[in-house]
Each structure stands twice: as structure tokens, then as C-alpha cells.
N, C-alpha and C positions, 0 to 999 in steps of 0.2 A: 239239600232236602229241607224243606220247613217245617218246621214245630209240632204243627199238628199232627202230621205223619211220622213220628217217632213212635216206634210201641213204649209199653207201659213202661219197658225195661229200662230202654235208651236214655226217657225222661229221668226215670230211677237215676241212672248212671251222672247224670249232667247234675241233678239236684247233690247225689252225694257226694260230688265234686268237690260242688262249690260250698257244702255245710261240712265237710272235709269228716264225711262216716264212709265206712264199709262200704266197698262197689262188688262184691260177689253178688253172685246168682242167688246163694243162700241167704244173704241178707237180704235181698231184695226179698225175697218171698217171708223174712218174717217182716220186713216194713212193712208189709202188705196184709199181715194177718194185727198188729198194729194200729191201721188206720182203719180198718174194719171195725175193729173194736172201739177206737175213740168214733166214728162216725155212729155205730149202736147207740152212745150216750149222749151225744152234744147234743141233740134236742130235747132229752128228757131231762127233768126235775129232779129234785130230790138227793139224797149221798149214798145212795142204793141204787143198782140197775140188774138186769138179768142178761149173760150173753153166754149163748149156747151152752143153756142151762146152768149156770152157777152162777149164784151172785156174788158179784163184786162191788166195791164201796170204792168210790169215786176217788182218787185222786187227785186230779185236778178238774175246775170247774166245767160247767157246761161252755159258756162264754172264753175261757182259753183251749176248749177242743175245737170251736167254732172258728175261733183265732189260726188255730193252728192248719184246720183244712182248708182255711181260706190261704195261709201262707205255700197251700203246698198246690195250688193251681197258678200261684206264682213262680212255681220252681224253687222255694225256698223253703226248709226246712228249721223250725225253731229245733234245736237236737234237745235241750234243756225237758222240753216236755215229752219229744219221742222217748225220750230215755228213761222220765218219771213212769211214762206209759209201758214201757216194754219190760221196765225193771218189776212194773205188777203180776207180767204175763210171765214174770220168768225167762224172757225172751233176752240175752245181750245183744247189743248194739254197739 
């Protein structure tokens, strides 16, 4: 099967493979709540943002979210900054 025909899951599975995080169902779903929210901010400005209604103060820049959803249509995962990110949301990884 090729690439593109993997669901979102499958891809999930192969990327945390190979960045050697968590392959449950349950992970997957909070990587996914995750990149939601780093994708909210990487285009906005500022050390402030608003995401489903609470503000939050940036942790890492615009430019290393940018970085990092660019790394993950690579199939590769920076964990260093999933981890800054999910450790905001309360989220482990």
C-alpha cells in the first residue's frame, strides 16, 4: 500500500516508530489535540494567543511550530518540542 493511502492513524504509528514515542490509540488522539494547537499559533505574532478560549503564552516560537509541522508531513517528529507543547497542555507524551 502507498503512503498516501494510510489513514491518519497508520501515519501516527510509523512516525512514532521511528521518533520512538507512544503508538496507542490514546496517544494518537492527544498528538492530535497537540498539533491542533501548535498549528492555532505558528502563524500568529506575539507571546500571547487564544485557543478554545483560554489564553495561553507561547512556549516555543512561531518559527519552531512552523519547523515542526513542516517536520511532521515528513513523517518525522522533533519530540523535544512535542513534549514542550504537550507538557503546556497537561497532556503526557
Amino acid at each position: 500500500m502507498k503512503k498516501h493511502n494510510y489513514s491518519d492513524f497508520e501515519n501516527y504509528i510509523l512516525m512514532a516508530d521511528k521518533c520512538n514515542i507512544n503508538q496507542s490509540y490514546s496517544s494518537f488522539l492527544d498528538f492530535r489535540r497537540v498539533v491542533s494547537f501548535v498549528k492555532d499559533f505558528a502563524s500568529k505574532t506575539g507571546d500571547t494567543f487564544l485557543h478554545n478560549g483560554t489564553i495561553y503564552k507561547k512556549r516555543i516560537t512561531s518559527n519552531e511550530a512552523r519547523k515542526f509541522l513542516d517536520g511532521l508531513v515528513k513523517n518525522y517528529c522533533d519530540v523535544a518540542t512535542l513534549k514542550k507543547v504537550a507538557n503546556q497542555l497537561k497532556i503526557k507524551i
